[in-house]
KEFIVO-352863 format. One record per residue: x, z negated, y negated of N, C-alpha, C, O in turn. Coordinates in steps of 0.001 Angstrom, whole numbers, padded with zeros to 6 digits, always signed. Layout:
XZYXZYXZYXZY
...
REM end
This chain:
-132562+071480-002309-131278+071193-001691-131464+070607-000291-130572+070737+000548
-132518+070014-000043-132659+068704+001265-132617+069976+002126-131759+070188+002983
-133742+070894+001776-134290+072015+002703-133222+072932+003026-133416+073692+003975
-132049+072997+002354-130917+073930+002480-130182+073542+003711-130019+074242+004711
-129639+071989+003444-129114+071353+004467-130036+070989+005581-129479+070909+006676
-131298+070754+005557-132306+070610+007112-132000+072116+007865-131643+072217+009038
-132217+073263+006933-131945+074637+007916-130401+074384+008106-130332+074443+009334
-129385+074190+007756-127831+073745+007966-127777+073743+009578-127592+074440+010576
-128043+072578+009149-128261+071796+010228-129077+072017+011474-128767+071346+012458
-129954+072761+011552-130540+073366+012229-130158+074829+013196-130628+075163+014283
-129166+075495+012362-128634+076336+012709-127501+075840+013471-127258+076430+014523
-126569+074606+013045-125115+074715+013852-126138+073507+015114-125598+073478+016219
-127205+072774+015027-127378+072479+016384-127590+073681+017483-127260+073697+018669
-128387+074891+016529-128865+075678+017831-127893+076708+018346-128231+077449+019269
-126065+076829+017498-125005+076993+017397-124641+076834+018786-124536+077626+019722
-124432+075232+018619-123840+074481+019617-124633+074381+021395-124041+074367+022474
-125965+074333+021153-126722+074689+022279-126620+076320+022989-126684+076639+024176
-126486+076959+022080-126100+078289+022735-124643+078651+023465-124348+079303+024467
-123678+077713+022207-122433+077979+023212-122612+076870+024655-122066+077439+025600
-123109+075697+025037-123259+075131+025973-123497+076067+027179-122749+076409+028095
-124767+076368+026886-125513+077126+027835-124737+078598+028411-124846+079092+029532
-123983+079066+027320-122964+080435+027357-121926+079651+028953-121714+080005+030113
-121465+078211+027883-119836+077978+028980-120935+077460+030264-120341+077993+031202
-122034+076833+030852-123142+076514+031701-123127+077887+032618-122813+077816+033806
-123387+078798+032169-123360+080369+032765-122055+080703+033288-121738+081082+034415
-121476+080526+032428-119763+081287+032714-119287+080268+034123-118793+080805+035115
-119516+078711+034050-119335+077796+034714-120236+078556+036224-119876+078003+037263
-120804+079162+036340-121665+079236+037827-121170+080323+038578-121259+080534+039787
-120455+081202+037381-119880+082620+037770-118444+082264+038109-117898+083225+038651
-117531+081064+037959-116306+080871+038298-116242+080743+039808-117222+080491+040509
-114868+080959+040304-114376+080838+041556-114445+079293+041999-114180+078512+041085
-114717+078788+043092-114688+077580+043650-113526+076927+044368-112761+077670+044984
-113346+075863+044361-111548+075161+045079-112619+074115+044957-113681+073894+044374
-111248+073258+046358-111834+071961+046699-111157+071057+045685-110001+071442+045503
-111459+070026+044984-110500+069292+044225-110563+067984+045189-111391+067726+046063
-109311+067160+044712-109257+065412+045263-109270+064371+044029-108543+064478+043041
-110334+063220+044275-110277+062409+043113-109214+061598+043615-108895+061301+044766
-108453+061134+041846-107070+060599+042308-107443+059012+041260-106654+058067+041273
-108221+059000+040765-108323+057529+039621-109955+057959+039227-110536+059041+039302
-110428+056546+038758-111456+055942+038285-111051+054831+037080-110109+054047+036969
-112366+055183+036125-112230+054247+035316-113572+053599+034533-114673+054145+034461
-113298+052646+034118-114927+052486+033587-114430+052018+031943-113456+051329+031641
-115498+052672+030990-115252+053037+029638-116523+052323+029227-117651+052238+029711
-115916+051838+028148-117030+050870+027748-117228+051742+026203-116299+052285+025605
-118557+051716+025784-118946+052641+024423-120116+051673+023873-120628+050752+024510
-120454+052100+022465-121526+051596+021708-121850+052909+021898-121156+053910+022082
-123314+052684+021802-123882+053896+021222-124815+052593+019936-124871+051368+020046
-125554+053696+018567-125730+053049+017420-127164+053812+017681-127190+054987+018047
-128396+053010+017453-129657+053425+017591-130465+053095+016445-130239+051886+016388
-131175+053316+015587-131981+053170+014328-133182+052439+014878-133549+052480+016053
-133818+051686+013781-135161+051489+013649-135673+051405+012634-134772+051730+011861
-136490+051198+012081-137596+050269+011019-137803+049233+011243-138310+049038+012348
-137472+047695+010128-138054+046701+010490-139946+046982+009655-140566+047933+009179
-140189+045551+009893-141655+045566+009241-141741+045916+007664-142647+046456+007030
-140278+045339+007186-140345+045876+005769-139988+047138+005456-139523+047498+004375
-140137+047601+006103-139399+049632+006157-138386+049988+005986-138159+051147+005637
-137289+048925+006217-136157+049072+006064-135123+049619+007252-134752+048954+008219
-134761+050948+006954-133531+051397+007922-132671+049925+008647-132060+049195+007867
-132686+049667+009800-131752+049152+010518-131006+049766+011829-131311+050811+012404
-129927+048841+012173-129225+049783+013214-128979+048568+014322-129130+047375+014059
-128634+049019+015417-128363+048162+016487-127542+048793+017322-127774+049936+017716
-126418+048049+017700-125639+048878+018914-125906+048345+020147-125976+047142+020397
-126082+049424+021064-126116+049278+022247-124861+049027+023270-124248+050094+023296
-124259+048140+024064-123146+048791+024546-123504+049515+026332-124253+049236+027268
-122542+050461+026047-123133+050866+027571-121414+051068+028278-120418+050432+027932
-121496+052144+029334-120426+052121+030033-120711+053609+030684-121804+054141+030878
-119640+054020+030909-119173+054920+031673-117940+055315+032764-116765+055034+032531
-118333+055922+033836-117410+055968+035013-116310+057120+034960-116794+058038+035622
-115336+057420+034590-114170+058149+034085-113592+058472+035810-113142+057576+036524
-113752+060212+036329-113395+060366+037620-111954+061215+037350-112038+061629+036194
-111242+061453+037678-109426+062362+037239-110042+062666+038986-110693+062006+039796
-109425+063998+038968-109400+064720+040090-107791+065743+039705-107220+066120+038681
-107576+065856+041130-106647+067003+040974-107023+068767+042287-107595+069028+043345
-106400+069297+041450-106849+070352+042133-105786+071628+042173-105267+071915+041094
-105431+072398+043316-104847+073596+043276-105357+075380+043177-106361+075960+043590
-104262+075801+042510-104764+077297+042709-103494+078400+042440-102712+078478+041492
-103598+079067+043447-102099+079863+043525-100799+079134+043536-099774+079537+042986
-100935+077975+044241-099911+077283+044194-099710+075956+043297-099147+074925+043664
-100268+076199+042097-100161+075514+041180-101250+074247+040981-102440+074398+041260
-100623+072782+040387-101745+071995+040163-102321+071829+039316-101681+072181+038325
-103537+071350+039004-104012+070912+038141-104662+069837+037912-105164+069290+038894
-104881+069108+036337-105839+067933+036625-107064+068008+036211-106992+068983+035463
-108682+067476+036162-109698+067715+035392-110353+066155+035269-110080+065197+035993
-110880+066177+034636-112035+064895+035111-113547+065121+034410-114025+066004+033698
-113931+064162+034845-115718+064007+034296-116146+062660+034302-115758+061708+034978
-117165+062765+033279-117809+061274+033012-119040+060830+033655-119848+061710+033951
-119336+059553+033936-120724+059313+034260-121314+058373+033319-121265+057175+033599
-121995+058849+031985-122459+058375+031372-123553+056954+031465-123960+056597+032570
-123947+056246+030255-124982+056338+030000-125407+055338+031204-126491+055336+031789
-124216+054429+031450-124707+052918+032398-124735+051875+032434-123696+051260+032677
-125816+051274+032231-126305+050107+031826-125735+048394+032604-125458+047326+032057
-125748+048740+033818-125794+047525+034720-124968+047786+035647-124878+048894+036176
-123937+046299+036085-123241+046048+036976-123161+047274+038394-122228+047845+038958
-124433+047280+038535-124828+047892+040244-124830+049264+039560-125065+048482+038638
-124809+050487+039076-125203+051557+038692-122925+051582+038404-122384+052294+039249
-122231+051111+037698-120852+051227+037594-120830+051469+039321-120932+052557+039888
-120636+049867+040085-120261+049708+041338-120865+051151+042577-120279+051620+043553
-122304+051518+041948-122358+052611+043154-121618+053693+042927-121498+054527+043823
-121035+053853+041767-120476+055403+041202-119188+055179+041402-118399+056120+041322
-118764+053921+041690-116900+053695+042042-116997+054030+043464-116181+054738+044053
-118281+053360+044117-118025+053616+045345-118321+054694+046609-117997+054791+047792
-119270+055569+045472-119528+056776+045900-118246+057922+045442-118209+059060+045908
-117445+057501+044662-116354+058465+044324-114870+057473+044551-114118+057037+043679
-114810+057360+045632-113378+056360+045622-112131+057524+045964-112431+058516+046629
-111041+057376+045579-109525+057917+045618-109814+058588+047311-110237+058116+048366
-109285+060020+046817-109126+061011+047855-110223+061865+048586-110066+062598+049563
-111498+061569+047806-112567+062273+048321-112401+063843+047749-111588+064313+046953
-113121+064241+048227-113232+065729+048179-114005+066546+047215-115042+066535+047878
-114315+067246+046172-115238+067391+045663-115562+068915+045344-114774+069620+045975
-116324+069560+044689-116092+070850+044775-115279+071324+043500-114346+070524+043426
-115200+072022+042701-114350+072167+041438-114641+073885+041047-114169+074748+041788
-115364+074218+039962-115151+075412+039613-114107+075367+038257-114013+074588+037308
-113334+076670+038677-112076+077097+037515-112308+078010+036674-112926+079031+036976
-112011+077856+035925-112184+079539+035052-110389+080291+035750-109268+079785+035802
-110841+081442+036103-110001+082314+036574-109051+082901+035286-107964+083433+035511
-109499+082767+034152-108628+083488+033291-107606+082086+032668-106589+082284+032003
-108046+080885+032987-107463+079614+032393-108066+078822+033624-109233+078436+033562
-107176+078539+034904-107061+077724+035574-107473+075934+035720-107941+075186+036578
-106944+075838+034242-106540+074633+033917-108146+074063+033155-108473+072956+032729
-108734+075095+033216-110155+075198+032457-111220+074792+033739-111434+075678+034567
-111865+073507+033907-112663+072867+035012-113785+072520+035062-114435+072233+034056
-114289+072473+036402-115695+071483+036033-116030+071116+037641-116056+071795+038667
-116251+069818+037367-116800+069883+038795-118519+070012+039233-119457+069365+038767
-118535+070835+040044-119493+070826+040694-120458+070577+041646-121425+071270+041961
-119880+068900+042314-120240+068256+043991-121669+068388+043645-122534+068073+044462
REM end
């Protein structure tokens, strides 16, 4: 049974890595627009990390970290739209502060769309 669910599991990770890499591709082949960042935010998260103590016992520890939340807006054929992106995975005061201040309200950024769903984004600076 273990071995049923290890291949399971094995299959919907390499599932999920293939569709990444699919929307990664599709993402390089989209049309380009300039977008404007309109808000920032900073998101505070646990992430939950395992160990072993000395007695071999499963333990857990949370980490807290933070992330920089960018909202951009962007046009196409007239029409607006909104997208955003995260900056994961930050530890310390100075690493938040350079990413607020390297992306402050009204900068410019690049933005690919999916042409068949507009509203479908990513940025690309």
């Amino acid at each position: 049974m273990q071995k049923i669910v290890s291949v399971l599991f094995f299959i919907v990770v390499g599932l999920v890595m293939i569709k990444s890499c699919k929307r990664d591709s599709d993402i390089r082949s989209w049309p380009s627009t300039q977008g404007t960042i309109v808000s920032q935010s900073v998101e505070q998260y646990s992430e939950k990390e395992s160990y072993t103590d000395r007695n071999g016992k499963r333990k857990y520890d949370y980490e807290n970290k933070y992330r920089v939340r960018i909202v951009y807006q962007y046009q196409v054929d007239g029409f607006e739209y909104n997208g955003n992106f995260a900056i994961s995975d930050l530890e310390m005061q100075s690493e938040i502060e350079r990413h607020l201040t390297s992306n402050p309200n009204g900068k410019l950024i690049n933005i690919k769309y999916n042409p068949i769903n507009p509203a479908d984004s990513a940025n690309r600076s």
